[in-house]
N, C-alpha and C positions, 0 to 999 in steps of 0.2 A: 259102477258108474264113476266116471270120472270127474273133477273139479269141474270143465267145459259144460258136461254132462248135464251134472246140478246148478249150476248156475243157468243153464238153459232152462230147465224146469223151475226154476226161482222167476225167471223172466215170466215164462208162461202163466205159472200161477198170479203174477200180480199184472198180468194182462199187456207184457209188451211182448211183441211178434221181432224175433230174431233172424236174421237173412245171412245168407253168404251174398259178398257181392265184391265185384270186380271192380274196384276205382283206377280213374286216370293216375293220378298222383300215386307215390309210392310211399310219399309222406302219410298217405289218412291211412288208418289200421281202424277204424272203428269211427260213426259217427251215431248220435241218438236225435232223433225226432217224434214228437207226436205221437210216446207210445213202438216207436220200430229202432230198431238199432241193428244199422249196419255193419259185419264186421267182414274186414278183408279176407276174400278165399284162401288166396296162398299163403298161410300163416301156418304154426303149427298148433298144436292142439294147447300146449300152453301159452302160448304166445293169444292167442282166441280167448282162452279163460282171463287172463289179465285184463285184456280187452272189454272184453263181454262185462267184467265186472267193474270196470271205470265207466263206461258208458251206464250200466245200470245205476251207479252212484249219481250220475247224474237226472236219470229217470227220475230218483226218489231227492235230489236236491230238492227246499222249497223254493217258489216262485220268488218269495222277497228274500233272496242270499245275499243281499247287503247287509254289512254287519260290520262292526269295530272287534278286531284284534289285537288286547295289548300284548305287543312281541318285548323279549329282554330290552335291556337298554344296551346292550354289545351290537344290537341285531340292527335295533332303529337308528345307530350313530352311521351305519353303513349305507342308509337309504338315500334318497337326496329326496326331501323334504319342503314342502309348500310348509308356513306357516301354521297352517291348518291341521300341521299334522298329515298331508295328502300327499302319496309318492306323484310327482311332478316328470312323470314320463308315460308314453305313450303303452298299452302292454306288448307291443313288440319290442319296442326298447326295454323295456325291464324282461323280458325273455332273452335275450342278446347277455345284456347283462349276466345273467344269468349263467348260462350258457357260457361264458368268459369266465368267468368266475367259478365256475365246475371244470374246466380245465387246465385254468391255472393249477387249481389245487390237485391235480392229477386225480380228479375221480372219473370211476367210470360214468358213461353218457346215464343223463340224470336228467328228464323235463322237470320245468316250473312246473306245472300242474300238479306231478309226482308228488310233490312235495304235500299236499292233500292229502293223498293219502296213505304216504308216509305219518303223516303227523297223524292222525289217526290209530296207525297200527303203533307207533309208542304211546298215545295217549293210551290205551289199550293197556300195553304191556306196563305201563307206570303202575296201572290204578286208577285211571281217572274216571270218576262213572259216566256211564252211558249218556246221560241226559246231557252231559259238558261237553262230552265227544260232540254230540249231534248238534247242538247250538255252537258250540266253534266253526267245523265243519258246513253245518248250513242245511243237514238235512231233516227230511220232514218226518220218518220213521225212523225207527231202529233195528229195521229188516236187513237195508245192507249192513249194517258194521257189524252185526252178528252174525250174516254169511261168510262176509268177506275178510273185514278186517280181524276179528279176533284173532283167525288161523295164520295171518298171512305171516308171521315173523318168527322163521324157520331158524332152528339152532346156528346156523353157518351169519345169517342177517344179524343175530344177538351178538354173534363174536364182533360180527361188522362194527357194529351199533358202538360197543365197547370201546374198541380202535379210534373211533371216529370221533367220540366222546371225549376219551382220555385225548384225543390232539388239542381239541380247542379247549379243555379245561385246564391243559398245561400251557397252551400260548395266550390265553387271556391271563394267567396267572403270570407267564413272564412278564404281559404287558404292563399287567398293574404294577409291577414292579417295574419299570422302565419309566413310569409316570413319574 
């Protein structure tokens, strides 16, 4: 059985009905409703499983996913900031942003959303326990991040991870030294 596989059988058992389905857009790869989760036909079999399994985090998101995240202080100087502490832009514009900002830095294409569950699969790999993961995150079981995200951060992502690390631990350390 494959990842697509079992993650389809993860669906069924917690009672959402998974579809092939043909969308106008070439943009949607996958959308969740009421229990169904659509995922685009022409994909491939891992391209499906990713899918299948963001959509299913969403299944199992809970309903009040508002929630305060204290981010580094490197992270929130870069925000543009209401008083309140409230990012002061629209989510399309802070996806934009984004999106600019991912390739400036010459990385590969990378959604805001990703970044969920990204953080995830390092909280994971850190050590952080489950219950943190899932209250960060927003979700209401502990079903998906033990299907999904324990596994997902394959030897090749670690090396990533490292790379990616060691840059900004070395250019926040130049900066502070610039100050």
């Amino acid at each position: 059985m494959n990842s697509y596989e079992s993650l389809q059988e993860e669906a069924r058992k917690d009672g959402v009905n998974v579809i092939d389905y043909s969308f106008d857009s070439k943009r949607i790869r996958g959308l969740y409703c009421d229990g169904i989760v659509a995922i685009r036909k022409d994909m491939t079999t891992t391209e499906k499983s990713c899918i299948l399994s963001e959509e299913l985090g969403h299944h199992h998101t809970t309903t009040g996913s508002y929630r305060t995240i204290v981010f580094p202080a490197f992270v929130m100087e870069k925000l543009f900031l209401r008083e309140d502490g409230i990012i002061s832009c629209t989510p399309d514009a802070l996806t934009q942003r984004f999106e600019k900002t991912v390739q400036r830095a010459g990385l590969p294409h990378f959604r805001f959303h990703d970044l969920r569950h990204y953080s995830a699969s390092i909280m994971h790999a850190i050590g952080v326990p489950d219950q943190y993961i899932l209250q960060r995150g927003g979700w209401a079981s502990d079903g998906v991040t033990k299907s999904i995200y324990r596994n997902s951060i394959s030897d090749e992502a670690q090396r990533q991870n490292t790379l990616i690390n060691s840059h900004f631990e070395k250019a926040s350390h130049e900066i502070s030294h610039d100050s």
